[in-house]
N, CA, C and O atoms as CSV, one atom per row, in Angstrom:
chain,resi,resn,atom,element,x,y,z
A,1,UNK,N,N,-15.303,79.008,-36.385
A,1,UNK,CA,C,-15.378,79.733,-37.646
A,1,UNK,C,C,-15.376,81.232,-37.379
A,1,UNK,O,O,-16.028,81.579,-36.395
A,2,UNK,N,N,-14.578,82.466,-38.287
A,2,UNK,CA,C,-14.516,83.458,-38.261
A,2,UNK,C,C,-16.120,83.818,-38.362
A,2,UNK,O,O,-16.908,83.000,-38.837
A,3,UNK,N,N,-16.626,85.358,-37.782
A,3,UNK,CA,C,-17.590,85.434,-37.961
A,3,UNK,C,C,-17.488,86.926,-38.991
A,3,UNK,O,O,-18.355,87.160,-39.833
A,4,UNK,N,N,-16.274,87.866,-38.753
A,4,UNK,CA,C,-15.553,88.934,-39.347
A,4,UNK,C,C,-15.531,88.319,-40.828
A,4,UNK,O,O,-15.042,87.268,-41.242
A,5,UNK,N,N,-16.385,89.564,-41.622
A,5,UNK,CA,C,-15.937,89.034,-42.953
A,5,UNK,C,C,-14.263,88.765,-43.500
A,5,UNK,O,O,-13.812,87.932,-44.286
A,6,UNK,N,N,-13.700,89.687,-42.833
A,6,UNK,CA,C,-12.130,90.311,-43.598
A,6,UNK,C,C,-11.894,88.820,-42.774
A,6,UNK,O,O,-11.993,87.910,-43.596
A,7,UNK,N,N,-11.652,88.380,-41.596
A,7,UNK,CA,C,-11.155,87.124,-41.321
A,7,UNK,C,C,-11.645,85.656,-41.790
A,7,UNK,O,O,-11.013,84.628,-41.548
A,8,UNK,N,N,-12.859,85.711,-42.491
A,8,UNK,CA,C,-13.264,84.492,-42.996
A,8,UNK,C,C,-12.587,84.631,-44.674
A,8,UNK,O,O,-12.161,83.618,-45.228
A,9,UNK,N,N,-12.555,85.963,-45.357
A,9,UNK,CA,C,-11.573,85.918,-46.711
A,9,UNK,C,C,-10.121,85.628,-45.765
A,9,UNK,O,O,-9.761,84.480,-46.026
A,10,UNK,N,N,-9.519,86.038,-45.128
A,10,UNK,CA,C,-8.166,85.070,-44.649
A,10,UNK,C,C,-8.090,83.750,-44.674
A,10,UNK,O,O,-7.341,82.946,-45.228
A,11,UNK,N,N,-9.441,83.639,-43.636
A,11,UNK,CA,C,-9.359,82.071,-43.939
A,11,UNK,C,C,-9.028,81.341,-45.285
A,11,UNK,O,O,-8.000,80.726,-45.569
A,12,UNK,N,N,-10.147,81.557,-46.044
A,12,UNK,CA,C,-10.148,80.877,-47.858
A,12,UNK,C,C,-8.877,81.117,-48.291
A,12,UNK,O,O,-8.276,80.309,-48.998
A,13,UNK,N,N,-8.203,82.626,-47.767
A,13,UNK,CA,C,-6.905,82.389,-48.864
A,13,UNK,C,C,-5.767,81.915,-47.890
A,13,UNK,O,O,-4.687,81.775,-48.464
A,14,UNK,N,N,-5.768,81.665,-46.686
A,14,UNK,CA,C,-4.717,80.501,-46.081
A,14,UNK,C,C,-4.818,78.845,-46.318
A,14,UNK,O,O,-3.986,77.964,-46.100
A,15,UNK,N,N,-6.220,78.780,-46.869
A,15,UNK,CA,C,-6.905,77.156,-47.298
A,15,UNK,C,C,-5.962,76.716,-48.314
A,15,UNK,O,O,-5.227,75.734,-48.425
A,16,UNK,N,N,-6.399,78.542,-49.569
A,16,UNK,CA,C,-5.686,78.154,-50.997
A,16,UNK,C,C,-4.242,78.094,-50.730
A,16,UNK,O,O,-3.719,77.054,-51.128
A,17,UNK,N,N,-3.630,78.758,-50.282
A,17,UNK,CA,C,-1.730,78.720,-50.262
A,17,UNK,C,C,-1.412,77.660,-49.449
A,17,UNK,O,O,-0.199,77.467,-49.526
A,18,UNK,N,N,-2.144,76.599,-48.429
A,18,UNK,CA,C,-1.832,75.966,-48.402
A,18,UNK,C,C,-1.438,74.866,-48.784
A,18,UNK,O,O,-0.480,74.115,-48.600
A,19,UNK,N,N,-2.936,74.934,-49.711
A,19,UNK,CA,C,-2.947,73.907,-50.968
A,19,UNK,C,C,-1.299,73.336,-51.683
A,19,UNK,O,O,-0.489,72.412,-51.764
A,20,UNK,N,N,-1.720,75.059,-52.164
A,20,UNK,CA,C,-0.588,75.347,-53.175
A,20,UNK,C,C,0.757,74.894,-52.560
A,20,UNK,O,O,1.500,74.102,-53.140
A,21,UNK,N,N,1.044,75.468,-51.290
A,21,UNK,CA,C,2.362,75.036,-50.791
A,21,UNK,C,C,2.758,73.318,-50.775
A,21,UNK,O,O,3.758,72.705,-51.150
A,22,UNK,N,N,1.613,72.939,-50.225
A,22,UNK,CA,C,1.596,71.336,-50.178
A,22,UNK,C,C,2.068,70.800,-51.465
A,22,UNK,O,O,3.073,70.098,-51.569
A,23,UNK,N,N,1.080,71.260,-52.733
A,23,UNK,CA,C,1.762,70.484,-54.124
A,23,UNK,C,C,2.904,70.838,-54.072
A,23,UNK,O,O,3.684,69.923,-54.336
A,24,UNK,N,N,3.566,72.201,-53.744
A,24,UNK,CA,C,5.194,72.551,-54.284
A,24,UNK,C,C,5.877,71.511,-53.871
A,24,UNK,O,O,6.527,70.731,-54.567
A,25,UNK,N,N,5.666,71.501,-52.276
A,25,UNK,CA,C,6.368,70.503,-52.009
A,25,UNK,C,C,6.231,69.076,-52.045
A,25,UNK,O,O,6.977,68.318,-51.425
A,26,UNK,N,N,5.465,68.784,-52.629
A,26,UNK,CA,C,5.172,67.243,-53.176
A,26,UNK,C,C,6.195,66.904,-54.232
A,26,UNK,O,O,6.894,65.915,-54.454
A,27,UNK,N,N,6.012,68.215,-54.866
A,27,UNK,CA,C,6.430,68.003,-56.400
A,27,UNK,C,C,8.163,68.028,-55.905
A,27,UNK,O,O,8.988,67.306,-56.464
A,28,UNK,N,N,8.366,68.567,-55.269
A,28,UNK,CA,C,10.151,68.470,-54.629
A,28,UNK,C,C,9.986,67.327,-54.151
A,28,UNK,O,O,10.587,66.535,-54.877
A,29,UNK,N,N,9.403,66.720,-53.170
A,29,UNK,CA,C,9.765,65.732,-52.528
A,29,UNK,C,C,9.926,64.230,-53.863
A,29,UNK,O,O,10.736,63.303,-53.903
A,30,UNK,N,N,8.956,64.529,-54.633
A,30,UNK,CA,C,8.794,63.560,-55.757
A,30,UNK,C,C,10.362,63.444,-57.215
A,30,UNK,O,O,10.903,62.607,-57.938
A,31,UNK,N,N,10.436,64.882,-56.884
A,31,UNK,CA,C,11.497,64.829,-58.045
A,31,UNK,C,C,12.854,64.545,-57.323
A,31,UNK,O,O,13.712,64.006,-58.022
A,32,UNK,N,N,13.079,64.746,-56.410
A,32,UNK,CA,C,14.439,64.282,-55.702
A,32,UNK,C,C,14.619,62.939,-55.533
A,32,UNK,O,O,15.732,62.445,-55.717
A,33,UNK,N,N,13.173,61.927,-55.032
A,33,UNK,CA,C,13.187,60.812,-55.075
A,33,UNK,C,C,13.649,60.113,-56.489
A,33,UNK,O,O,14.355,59.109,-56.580
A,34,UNK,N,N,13.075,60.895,-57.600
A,34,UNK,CA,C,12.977,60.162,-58.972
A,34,UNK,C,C,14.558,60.163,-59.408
A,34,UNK,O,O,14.907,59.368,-60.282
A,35,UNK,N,N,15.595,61.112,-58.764
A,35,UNK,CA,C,16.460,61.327,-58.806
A,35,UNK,C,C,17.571,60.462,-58.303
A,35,UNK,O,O,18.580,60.042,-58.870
A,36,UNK,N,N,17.059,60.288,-56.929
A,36,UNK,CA,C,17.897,59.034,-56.083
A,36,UNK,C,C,17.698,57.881,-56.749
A,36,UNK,O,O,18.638,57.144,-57.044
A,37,UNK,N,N,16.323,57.589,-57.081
A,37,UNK,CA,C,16.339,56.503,-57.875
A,37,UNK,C,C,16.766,56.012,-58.918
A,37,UNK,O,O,16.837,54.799,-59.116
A,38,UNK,N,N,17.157,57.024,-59.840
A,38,UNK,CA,C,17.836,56.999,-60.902
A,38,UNK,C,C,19.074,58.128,-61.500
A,38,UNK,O,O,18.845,58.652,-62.591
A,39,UNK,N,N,19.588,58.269,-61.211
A,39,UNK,CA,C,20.460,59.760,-61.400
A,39,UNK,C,C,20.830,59.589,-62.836
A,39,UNK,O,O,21.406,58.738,-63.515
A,40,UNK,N,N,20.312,60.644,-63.001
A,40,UNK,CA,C,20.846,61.413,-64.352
A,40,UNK,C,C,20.900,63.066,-64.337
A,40,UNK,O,O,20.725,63.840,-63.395
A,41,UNK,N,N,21.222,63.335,-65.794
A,41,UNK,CA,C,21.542,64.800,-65.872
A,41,UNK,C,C,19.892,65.574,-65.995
A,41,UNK,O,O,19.596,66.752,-65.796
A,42,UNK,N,N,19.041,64.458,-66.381
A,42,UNK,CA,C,17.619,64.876,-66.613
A,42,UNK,C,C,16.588,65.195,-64.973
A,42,UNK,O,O,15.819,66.133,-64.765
A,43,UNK,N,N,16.862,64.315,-64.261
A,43,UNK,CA,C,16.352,63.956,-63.340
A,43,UNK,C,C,17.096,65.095,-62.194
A,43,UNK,O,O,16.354,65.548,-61.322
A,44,UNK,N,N,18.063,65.387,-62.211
A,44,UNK,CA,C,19.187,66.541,-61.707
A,44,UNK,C,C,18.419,67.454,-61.917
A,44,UNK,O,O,17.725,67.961,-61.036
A,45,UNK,N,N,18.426,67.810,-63.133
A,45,UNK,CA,C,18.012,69.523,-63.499
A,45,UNK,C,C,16.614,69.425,-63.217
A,45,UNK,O,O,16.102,70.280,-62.494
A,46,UNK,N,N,15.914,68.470,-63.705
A,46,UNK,CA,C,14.345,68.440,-62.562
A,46,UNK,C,C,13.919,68.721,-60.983
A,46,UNK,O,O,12.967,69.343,-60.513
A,47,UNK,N,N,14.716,68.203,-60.530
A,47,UNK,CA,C,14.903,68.188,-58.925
A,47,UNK,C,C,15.429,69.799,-58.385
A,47,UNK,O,O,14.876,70.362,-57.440
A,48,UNK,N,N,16.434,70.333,-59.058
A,48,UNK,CA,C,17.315,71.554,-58.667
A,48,UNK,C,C,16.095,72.897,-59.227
A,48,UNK,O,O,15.829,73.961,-58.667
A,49,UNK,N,N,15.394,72.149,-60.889
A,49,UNK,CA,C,14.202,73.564,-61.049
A,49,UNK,C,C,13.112,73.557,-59.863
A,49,UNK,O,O,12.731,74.590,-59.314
A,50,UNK,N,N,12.571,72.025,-59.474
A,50,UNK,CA,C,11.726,72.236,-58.346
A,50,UNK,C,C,11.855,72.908,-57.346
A,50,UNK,O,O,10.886,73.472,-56.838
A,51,UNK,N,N,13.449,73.015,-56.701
A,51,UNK,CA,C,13.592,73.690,-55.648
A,51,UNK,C,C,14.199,75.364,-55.759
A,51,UNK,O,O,14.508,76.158,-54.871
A,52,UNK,N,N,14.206,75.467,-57.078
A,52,UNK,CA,C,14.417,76.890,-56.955
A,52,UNK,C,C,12.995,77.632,-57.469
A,52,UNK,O,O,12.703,78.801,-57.214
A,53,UNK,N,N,12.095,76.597,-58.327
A,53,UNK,CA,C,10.351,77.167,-57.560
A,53,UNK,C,C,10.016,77.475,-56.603
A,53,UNK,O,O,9.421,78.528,-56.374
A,54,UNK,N,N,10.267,76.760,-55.927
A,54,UNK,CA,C,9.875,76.805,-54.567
A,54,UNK,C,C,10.433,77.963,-53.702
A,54,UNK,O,O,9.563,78.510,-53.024
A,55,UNK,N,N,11.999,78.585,-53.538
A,55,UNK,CA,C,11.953,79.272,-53.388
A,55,UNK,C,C,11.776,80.847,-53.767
A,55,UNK,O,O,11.867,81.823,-53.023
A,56,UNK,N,N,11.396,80.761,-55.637
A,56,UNK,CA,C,10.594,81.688,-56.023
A,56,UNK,C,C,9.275,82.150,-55.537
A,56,UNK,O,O,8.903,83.320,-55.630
A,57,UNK,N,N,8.517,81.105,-54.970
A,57,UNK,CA,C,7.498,81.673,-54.222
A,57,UNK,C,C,7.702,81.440,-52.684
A,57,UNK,O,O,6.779,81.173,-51.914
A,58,UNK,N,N,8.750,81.544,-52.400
A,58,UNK,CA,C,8.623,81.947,-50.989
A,58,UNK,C,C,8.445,81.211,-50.098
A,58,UNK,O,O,8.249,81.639,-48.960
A,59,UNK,N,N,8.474,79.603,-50.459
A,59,UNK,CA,C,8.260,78.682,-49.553
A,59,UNK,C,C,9.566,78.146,-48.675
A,59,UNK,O,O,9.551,77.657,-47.546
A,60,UNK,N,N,10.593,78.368,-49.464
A,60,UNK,CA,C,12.037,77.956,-48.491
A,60,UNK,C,C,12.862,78.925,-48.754
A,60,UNK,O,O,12.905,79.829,-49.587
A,61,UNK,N,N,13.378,78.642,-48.067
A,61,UNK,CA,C,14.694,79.575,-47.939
A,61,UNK,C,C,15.874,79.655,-49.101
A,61,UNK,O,O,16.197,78.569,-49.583
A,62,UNK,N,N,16.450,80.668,-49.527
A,62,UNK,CA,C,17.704,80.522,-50.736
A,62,UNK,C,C,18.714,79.505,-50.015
A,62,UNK,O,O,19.289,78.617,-50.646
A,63,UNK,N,N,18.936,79.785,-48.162
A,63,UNK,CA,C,20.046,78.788,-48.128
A,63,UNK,C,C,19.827,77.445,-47.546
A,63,UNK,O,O,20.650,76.593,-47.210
A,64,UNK,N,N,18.445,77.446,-47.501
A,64,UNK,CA,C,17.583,76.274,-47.562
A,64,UNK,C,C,18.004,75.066,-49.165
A,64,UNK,O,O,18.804,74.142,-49.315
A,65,UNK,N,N,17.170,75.605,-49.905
A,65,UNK,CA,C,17.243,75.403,-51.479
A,65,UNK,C,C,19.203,75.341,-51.673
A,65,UNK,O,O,19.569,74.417,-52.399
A,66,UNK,N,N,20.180,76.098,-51.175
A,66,UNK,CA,C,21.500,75.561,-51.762
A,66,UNK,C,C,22.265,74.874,-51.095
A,66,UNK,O,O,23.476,74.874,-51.311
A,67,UNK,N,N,21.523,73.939,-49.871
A,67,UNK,CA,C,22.061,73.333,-49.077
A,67,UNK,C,C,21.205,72.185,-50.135
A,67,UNK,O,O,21.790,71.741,-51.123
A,68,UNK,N,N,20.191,71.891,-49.903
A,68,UNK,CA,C,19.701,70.879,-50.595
A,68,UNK,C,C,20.300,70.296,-52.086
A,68,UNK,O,O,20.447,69.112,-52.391
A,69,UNK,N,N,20.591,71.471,-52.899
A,69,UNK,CA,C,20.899,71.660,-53.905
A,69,UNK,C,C,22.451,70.645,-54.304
A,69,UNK,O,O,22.910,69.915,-55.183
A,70,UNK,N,N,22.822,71.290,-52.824
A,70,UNK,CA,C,24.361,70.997,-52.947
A,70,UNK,C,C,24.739,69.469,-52.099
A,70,UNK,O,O,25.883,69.022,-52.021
A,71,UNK,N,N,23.935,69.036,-51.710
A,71,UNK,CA,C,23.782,67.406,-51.488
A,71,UNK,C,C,22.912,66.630,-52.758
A,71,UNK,O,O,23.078,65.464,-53.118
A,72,UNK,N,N,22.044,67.512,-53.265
A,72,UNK,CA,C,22.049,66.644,-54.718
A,72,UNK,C,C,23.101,66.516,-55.569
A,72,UNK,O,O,23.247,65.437,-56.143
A,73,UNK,N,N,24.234,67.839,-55.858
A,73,UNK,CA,C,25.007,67.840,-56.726
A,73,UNK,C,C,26.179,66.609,-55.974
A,73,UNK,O,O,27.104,66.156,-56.647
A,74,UNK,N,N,25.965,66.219,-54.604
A,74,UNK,CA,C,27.280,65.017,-54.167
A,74,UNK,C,C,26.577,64.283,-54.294
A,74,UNK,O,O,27.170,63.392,-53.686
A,75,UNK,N,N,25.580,63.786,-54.654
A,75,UNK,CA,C,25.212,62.312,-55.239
A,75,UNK,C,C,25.389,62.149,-56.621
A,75,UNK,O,O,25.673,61.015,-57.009
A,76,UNK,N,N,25.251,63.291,-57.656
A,76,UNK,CA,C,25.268,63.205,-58.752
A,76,UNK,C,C,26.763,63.469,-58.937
A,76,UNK,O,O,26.891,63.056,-60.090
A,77,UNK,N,N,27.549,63.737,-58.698
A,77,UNK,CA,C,29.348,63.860,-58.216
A,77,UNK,C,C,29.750,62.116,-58.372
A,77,UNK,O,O,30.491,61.532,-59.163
A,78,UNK,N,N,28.918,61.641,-57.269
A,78,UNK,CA,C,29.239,60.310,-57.175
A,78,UNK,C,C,29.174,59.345,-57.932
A,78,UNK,O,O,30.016,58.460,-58.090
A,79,UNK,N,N,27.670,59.538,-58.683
A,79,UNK,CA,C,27.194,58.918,-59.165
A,79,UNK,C,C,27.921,59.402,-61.125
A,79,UNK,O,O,27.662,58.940,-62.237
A,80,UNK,N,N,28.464,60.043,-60.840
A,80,UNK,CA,C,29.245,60.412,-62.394
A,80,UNK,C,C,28.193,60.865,-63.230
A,80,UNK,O,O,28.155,60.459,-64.391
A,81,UNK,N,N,27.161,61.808,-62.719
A,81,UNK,CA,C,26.292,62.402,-63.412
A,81,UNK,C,C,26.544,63.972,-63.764
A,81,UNK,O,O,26.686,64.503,-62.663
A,82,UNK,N,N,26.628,64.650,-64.452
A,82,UNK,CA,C,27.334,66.026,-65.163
A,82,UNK,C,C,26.099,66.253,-65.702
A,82,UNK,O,O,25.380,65.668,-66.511
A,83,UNK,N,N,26.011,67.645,-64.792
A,83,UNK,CA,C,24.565,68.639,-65.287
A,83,UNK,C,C,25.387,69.433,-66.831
A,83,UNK,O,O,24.711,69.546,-67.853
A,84,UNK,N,N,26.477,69.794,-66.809
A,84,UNK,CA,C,26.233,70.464,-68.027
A,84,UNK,C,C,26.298,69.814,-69.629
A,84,UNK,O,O,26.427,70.552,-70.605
A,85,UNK,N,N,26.195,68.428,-69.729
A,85,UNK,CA,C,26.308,68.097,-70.563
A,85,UNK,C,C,24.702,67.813,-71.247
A,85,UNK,O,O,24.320,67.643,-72.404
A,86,UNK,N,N,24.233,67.841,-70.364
A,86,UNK,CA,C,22.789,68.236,-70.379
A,86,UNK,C,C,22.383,69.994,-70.933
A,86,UNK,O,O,21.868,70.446,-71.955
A,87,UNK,N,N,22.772,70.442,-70.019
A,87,UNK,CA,C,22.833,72.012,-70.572
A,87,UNK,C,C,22.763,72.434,-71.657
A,87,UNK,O,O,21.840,73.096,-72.133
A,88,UNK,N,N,24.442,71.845,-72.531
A,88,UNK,CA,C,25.226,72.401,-73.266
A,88,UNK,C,C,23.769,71.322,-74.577
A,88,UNK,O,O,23.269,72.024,-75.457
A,89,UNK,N,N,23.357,69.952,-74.521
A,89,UNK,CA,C,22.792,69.723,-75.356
A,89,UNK,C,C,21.030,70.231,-75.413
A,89,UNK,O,O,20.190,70.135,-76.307
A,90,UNK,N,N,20.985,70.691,-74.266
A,90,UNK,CA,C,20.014,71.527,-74.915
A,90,UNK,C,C,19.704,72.869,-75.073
A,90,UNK,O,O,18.598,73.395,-75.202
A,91,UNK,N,N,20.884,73.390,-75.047
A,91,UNK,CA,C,21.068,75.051,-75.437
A,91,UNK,C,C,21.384,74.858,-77.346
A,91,UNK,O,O,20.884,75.678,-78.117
A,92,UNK,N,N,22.073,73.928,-77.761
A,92,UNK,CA,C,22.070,73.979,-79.055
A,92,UNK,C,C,21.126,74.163,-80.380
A,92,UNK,O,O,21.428,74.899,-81.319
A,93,UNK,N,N,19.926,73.371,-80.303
A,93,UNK,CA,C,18.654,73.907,-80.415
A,93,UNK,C,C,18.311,75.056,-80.253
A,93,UNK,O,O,17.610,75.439,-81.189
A,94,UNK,N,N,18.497,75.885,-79.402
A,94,UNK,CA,C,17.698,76.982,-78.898
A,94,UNK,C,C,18.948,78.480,-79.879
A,94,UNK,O,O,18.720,79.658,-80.154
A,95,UNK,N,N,20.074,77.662,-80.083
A,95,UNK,CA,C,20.788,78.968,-80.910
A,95,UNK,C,C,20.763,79.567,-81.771
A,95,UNK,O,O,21.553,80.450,-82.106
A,96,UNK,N,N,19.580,79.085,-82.436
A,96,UNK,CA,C,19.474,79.120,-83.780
A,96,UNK,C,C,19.008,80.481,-83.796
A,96,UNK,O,O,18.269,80.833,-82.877
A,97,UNK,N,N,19.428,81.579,-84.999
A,97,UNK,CA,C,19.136,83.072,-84.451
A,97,UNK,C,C,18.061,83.076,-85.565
A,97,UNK,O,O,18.004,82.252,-86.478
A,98,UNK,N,N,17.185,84.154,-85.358
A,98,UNK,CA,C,15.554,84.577,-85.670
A,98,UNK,C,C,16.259,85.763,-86.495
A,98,UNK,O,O,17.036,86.515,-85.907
A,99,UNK,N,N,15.971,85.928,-87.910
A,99,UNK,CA,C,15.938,86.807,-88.592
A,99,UNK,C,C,15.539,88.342,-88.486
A,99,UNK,O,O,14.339,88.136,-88.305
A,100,UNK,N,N,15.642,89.677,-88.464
A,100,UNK,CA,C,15.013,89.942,-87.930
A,100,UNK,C,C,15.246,91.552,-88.606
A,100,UNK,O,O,16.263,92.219,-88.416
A,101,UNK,N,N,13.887,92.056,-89.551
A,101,UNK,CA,C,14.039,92.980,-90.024
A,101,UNK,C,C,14.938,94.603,-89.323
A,101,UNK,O,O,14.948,94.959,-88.144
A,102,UNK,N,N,15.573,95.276,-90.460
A,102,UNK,CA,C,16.136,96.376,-89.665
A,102,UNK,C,C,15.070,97.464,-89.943
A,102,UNK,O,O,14.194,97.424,-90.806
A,103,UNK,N,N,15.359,98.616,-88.883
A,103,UNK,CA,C,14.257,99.804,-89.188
A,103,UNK,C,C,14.765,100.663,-89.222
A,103,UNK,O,O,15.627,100.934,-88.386
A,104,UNK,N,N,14.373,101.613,-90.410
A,104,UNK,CA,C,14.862,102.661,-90.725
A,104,UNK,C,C,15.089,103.630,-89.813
A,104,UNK,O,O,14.198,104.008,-89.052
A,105,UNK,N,N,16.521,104.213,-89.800
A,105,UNK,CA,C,16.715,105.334,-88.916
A,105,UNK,C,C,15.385,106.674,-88.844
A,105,UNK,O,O,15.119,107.285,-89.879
A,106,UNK,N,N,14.855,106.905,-87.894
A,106,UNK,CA,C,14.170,108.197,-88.057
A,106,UNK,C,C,14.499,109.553,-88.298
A,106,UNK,O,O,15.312,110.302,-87.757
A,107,UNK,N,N,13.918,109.667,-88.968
A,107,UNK,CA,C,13.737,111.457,-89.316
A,107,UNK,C,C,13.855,112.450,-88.710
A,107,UNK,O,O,12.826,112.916,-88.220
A,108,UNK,N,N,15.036,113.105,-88.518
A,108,UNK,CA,C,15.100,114.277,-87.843
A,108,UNK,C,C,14.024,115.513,-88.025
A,108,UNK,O,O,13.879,115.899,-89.185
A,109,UNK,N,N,13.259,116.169,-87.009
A,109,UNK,CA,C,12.368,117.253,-87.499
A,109,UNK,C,C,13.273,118.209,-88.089
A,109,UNK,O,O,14.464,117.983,-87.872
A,110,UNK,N,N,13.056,118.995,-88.625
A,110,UNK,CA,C,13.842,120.499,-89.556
A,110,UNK,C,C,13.794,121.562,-88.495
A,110,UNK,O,O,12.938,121.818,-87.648
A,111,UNK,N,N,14.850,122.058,-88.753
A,111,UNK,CA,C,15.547,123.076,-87.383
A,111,UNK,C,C,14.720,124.472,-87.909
A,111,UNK,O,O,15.024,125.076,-88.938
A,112,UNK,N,N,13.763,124.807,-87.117
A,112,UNK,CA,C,13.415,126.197,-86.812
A,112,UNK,C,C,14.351,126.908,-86.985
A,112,UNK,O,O,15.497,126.804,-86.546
A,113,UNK,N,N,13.580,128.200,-88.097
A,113,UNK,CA,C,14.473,129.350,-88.479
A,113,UNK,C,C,14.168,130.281,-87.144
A,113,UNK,O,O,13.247,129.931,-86.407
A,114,UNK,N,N,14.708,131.112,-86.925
A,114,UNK,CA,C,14.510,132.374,-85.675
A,114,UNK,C,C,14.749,133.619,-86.991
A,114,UNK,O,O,15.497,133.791,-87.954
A,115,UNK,N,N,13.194,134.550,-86.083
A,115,UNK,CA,C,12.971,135.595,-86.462
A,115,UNK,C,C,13.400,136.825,-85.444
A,115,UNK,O,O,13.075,137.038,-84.276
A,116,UNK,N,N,14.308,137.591,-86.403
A,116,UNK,CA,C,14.763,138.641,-86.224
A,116,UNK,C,C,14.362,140.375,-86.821
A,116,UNK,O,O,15.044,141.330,-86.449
């Protein structure tokens, strides 16, 4: 055991990110499986957000994550599964545009006279 305070707070926070790293990758290892097991466009875009979490925080690599990425997309190739039809049905929902008051142009201040 550290006996240095500053190295025993290292410790606790290499405990916690490990933690953390472990679920990330659970949660990848879990959604790729759910994927093989069943391929769809749902199970696709699950698997591909897990692993670009993952390398949002720094746990793999970008060409880590598009190597992986890109052996999921040849099973789902194979398997006649199409991510954007997935996409395209759930971007439709989301188009719907928000009303959205206009605001009045502002007021120019009044131009200073000069004294002569």
């Amino acid at each position: 055991m550290p006996i240095i305070k500053s190295a025993i707070k290292r410790a606790k926070q290499t405990l916690k990110r490990r933690e953390r790293n472990i679920s990330i990758k659970k949660d990848i290892k879990t959604a790729v499986k759910a994927f093989s097991a069943e391929p769809s466009a749902k199970t696709l875009a699950a698997a591909q957000s897990e692993i670009d979490t993952a390398v949002k925080k720094g746990l793999i690599k970008k060409n880590t994550a598009a190597r992986r990425k890109s052996a999921l997309s040849k099973i789902a190739k194979k398997a006649g599964v199409t991510l954007e039809a997935a996409k395209k049905a759930a971007a439709k929902p989301a188009t719907a545009k928000k009303t959205v008051a206009k605001k009045a142009p502002a007021k120019k201040p009044a131009a200073k006279k000069s004294e002569k």
